[in-house]
PDB file of N, CA, C and O in Angstrom, chain B, residues numbered from 101:
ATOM      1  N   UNK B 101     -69.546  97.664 -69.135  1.00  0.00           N
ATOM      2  CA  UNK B 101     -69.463  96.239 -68.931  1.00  0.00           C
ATOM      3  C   UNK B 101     -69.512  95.950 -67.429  1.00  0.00           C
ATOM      4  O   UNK B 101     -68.934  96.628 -66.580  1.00  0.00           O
ATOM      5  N   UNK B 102     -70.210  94.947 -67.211  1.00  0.00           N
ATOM      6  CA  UNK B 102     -70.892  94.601 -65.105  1.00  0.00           C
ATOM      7  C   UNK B 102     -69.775  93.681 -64.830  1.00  0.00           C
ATOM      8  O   UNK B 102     -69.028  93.365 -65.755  1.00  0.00           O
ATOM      9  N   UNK B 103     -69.607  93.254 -63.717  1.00  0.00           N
ATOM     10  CA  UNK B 103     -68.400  92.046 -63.684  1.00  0.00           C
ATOM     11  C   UNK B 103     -69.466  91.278 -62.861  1.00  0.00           C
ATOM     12  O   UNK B 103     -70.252  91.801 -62.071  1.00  0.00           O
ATOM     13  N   UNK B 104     -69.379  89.986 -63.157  1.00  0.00           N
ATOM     14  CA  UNK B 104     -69.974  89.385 -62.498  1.00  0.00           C
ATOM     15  C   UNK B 104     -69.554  88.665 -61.264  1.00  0.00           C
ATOM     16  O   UNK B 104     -68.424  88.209 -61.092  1.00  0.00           O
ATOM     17  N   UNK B 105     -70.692  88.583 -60.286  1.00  0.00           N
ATOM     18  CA  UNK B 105     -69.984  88.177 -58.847  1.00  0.00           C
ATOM     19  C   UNK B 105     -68.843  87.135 -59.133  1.00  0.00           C
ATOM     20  O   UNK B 105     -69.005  86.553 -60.206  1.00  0.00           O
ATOM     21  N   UNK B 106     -67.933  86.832 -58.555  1.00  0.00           N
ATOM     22  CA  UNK B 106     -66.910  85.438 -58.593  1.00  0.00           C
ATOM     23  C   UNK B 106     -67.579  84.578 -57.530  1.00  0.00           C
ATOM     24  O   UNK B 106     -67.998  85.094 -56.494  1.00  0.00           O
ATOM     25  N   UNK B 107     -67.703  83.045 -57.812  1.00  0.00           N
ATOM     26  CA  UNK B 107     -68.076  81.985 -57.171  1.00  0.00           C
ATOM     27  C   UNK B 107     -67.102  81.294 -56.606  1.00  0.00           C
ATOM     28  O   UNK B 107     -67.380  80.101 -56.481  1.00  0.00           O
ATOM     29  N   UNK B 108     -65.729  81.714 -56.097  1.00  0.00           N
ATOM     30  CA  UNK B 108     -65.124  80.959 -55.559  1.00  0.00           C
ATOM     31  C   UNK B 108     -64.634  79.570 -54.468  1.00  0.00           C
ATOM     32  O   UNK B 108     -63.849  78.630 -54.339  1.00  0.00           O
ATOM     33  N   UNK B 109     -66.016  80.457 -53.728  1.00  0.00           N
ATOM     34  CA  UNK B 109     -65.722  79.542 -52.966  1.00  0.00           C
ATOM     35  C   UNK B 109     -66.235  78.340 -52.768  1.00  0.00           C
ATOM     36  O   UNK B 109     -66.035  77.805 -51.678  1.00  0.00           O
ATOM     37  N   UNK B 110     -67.126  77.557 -53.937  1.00  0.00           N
ATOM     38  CA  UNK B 110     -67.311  76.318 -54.586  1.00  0.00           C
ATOM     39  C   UNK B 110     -66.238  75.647 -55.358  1.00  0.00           C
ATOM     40  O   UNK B 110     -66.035  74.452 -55.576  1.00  0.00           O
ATOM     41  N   UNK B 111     -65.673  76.599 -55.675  1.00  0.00           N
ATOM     42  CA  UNK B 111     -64.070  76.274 -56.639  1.00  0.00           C
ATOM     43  C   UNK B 111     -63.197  75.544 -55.802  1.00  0.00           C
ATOM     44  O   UNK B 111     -62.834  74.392 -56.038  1.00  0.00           O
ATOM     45  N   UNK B 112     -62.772  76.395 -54.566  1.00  0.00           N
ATOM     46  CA  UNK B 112     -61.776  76.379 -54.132  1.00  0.00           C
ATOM     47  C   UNK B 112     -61.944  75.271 -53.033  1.00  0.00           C
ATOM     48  O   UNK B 112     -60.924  74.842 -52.495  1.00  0.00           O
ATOM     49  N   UNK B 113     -63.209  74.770 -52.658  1.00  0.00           N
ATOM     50  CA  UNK B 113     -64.375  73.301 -52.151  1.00  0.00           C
ATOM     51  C   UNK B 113     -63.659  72.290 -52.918  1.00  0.00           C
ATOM     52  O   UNK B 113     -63.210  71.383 -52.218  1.00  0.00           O
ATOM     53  N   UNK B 114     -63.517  72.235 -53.701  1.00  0.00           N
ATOM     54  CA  UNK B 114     -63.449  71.253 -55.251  1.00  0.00           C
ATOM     55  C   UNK B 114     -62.406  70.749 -55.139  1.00  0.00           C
ATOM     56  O   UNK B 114     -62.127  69.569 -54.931  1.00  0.00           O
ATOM     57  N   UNK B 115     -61.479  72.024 -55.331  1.00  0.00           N
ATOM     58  CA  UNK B 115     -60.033  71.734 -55.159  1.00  0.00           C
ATOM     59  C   UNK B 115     -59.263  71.366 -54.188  1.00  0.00           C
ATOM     60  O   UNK B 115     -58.206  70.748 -54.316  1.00  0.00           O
ATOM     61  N   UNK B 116     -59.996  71.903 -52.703  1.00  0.00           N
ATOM     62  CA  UNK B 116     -59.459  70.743 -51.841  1.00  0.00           C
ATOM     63  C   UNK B 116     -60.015  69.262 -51.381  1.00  0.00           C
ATOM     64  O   UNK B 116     -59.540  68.450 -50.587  1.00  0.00           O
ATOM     65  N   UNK B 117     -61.193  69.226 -52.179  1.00  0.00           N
ATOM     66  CA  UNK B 117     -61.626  67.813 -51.839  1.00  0.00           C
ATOM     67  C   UNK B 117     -60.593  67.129 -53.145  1.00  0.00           C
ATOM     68  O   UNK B 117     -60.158  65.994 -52.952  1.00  0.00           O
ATOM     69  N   UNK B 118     -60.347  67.615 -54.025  1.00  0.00           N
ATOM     70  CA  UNK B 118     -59.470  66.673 -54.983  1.00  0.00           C
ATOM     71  C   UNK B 118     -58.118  66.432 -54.279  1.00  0.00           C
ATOM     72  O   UNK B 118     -57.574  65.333 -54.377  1.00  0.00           O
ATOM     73  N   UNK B 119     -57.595  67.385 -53.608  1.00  0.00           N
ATOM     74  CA  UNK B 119     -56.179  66.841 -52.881  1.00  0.00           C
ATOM     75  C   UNK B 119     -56.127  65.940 -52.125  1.00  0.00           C
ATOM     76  O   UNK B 119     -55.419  64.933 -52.112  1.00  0.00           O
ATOM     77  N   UNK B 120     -57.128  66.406 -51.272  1.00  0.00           N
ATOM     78  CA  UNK B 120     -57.639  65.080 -50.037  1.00  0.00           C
ATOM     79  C   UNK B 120     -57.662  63.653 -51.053  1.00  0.00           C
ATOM     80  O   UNK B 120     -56.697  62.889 -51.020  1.00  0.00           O
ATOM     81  N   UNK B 121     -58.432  63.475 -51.633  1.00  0.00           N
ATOM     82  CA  UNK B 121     -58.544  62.644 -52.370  1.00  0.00           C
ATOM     83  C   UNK B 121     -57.293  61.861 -53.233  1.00  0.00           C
ATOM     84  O   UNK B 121     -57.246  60.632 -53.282  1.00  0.00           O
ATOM     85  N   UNK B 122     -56.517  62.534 -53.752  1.00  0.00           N
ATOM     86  CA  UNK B 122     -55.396  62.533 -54.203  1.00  0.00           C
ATOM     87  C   UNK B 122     -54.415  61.711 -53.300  1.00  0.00           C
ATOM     88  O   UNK B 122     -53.845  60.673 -53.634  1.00  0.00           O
ATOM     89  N   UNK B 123     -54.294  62.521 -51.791  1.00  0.00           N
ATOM     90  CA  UNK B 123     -54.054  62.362 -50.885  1.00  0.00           C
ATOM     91  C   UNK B 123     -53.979  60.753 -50.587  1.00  0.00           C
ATOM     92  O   UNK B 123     -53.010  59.994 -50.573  1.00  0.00           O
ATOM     93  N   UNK B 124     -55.312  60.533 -50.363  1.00  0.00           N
ATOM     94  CA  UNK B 124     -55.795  59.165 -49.685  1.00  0.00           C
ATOM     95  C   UNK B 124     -55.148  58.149 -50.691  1.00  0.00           C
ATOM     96  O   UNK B 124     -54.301  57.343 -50.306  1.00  0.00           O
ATOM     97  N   UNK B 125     -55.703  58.234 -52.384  1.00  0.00           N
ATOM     98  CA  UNK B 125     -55.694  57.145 -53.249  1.00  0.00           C
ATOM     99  C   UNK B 125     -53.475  56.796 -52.882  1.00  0.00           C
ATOM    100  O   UNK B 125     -52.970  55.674 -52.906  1.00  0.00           O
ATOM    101  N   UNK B 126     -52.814  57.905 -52.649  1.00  0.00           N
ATOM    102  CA  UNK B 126     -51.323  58.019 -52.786  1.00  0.00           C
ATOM    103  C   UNK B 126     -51.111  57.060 -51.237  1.00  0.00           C
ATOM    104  O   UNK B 126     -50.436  56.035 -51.332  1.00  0.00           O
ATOM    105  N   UNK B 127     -51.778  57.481 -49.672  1.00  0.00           N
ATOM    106  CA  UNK B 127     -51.226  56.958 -48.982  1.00  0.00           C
ATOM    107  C   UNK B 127     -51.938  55.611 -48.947  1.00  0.00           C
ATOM    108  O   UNK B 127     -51.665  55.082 -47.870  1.00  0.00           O
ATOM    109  N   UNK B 128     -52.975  54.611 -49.895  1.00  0.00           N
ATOM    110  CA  UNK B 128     -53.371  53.436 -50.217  1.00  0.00           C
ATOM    111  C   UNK B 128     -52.295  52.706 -50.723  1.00  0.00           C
ATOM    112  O   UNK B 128     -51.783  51.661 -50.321  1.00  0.00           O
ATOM    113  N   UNK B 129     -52.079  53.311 -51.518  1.00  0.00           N
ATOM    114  CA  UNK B 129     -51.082  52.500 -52.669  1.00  0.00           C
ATOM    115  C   UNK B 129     -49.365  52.466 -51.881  1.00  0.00           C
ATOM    116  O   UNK B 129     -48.651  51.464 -51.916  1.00  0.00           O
ATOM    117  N   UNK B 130     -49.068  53.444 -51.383  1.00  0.00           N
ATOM    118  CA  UNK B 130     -47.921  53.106 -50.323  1.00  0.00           C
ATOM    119  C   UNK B 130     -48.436  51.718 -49.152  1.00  0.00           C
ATOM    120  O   UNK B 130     -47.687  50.760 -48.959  1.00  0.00           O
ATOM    121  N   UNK B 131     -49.623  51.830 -48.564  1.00  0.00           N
ATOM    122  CA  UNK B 131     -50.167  50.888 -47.923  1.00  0.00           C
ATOM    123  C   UNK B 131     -50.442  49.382 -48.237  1.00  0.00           C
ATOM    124  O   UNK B 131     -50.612  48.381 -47.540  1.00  0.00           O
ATOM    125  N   UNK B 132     -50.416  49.636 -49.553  1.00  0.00           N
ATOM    126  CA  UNK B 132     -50.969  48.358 -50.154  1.00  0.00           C
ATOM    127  C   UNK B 132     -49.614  47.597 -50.666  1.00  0.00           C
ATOM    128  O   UNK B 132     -49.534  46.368 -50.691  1.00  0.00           O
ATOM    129  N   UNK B 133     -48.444  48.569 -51.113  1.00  0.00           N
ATOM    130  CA  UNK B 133     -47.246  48.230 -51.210  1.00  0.00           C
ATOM    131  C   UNK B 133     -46.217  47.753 -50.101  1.00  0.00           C
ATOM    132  O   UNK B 133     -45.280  46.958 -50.168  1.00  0.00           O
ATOM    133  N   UNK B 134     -46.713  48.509 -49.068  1.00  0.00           N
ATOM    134  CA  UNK B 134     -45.455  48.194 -48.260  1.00  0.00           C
ATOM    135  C   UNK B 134     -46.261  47.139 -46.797  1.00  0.00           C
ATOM    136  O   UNK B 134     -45.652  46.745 -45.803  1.00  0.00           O
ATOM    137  N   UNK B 135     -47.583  46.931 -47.079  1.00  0.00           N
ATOM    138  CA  UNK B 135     -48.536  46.612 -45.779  1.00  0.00           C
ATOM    139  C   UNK B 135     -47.691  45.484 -44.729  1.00  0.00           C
ATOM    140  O   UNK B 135     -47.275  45.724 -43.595  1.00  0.00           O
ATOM    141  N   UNK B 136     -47.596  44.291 -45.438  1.00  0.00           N
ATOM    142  CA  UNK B 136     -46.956  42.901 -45.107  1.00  0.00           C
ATOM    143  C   UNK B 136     -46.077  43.782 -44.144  1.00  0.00           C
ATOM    144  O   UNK B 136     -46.372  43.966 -42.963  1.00  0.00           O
ATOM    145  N   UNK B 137     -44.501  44.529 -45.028  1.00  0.00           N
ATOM    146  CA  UNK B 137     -43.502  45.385 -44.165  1.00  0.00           C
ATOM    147  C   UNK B 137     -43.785  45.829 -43.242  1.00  0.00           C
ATOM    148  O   UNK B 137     -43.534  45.243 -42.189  1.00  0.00           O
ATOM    149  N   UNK B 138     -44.411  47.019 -43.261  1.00  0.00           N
ATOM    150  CA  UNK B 138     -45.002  47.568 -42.147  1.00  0.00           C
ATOM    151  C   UNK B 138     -45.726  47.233 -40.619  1.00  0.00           C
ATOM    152  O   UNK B 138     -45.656  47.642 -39.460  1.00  0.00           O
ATOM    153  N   UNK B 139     -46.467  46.207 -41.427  1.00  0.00           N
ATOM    154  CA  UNK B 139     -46.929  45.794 -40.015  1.00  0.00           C
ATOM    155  C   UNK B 139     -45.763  44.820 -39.138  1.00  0.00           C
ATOM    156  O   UNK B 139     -45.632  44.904 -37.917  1.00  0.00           O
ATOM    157  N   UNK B 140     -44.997  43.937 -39.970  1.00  0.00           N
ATOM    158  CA  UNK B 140     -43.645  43.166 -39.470  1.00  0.00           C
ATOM    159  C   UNK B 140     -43.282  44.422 -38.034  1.00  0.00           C
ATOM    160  O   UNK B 140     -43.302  44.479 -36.805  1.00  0.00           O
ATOM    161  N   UNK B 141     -42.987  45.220 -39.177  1.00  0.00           N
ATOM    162  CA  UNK B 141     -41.607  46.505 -38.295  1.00  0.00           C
ATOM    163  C   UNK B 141     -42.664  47.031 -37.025  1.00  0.00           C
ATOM    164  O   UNK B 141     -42.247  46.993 -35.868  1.00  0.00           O
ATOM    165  N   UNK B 142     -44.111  47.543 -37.339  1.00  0.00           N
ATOM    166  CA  UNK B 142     -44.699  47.747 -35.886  1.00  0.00           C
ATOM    167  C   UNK B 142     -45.001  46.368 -34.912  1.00  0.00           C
ATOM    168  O   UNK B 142     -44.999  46.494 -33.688  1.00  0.00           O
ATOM    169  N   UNK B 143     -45.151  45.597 -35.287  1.00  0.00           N
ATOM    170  CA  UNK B 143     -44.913  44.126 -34.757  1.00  0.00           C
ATOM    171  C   UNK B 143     -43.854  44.686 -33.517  1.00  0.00           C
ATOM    172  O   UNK B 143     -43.973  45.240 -32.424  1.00  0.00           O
ATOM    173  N   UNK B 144     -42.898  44.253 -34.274  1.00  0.00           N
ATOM    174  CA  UNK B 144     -41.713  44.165 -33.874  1.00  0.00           C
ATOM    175  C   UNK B 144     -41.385  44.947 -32.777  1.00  0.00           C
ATOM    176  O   UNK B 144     -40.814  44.551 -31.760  1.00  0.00           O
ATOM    177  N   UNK B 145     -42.010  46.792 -33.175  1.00  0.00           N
ATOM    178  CA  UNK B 145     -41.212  47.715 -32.070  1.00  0.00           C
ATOM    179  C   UNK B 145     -42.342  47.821 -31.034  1.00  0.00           C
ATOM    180  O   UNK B 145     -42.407  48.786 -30.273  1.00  0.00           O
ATOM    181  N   UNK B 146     -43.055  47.014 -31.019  1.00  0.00           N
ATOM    182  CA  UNK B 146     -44.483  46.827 -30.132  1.00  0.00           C
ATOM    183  C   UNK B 146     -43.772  46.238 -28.870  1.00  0.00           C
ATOM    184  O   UNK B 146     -43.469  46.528 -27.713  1.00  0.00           O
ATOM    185  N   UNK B 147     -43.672  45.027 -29.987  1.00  0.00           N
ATOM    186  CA  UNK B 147     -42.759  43.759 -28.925  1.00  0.00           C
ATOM    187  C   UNK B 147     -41.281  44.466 -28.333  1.00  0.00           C
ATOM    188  O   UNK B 147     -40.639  43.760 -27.555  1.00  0.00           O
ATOM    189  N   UNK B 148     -40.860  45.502 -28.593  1.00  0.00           N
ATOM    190  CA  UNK B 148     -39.343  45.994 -27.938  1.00  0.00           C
ATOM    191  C   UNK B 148     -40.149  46.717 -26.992  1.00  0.00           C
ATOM    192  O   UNK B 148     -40.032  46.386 -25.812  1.00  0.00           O
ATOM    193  N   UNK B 149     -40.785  47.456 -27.229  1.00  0.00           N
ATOM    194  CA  UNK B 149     -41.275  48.353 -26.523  1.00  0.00           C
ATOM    195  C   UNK B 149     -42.423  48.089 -25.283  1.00  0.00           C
ATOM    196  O   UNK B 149     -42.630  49.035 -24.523  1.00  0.00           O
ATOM    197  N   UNK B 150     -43.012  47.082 -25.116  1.00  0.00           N
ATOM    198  CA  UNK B 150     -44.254  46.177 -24.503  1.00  0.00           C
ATOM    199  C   UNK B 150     -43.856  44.507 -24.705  1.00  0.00           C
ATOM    200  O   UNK B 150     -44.511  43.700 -25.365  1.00  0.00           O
ATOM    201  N   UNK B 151     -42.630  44.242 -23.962  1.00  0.00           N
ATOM    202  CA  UNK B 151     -42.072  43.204 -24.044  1.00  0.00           C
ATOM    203  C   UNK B 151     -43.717  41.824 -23.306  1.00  0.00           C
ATOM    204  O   UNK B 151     -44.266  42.276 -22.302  1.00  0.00           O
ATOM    205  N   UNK B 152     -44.139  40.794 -23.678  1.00  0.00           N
ATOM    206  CA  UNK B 152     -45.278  40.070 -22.899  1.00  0.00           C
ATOM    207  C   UNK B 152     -44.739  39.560 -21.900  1.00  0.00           C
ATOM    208  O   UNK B 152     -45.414  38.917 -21.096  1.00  0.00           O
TER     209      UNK B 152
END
């Protein structure tokens, strides 16, 4: 019985473009949840920090 070559490293391509991906759709949805907040609070430490 032959073993056939392993193609991994199209696999293992795959699987990190799905994390990335994963990745992004997770830090959207924190973004999209907390956006309004967020930008307030960098607002804010802009203005403490870089008084006009």
């Amino acid at each position: 019985m032959t073993r056939l070559p392993s193609n991994r490293g199209g696999q293992s391509f795959v699987e990190f473009a799905l994390i990335i991906i994963l990745f992004a759709i997770v830090l959207l949805s924190i973004l999209l949840i907390l956006g309004d907040d967020l930008r307030t609070f960098i607002n804010d430490l802009f203005q403490t920090w870089f008084p006009a």
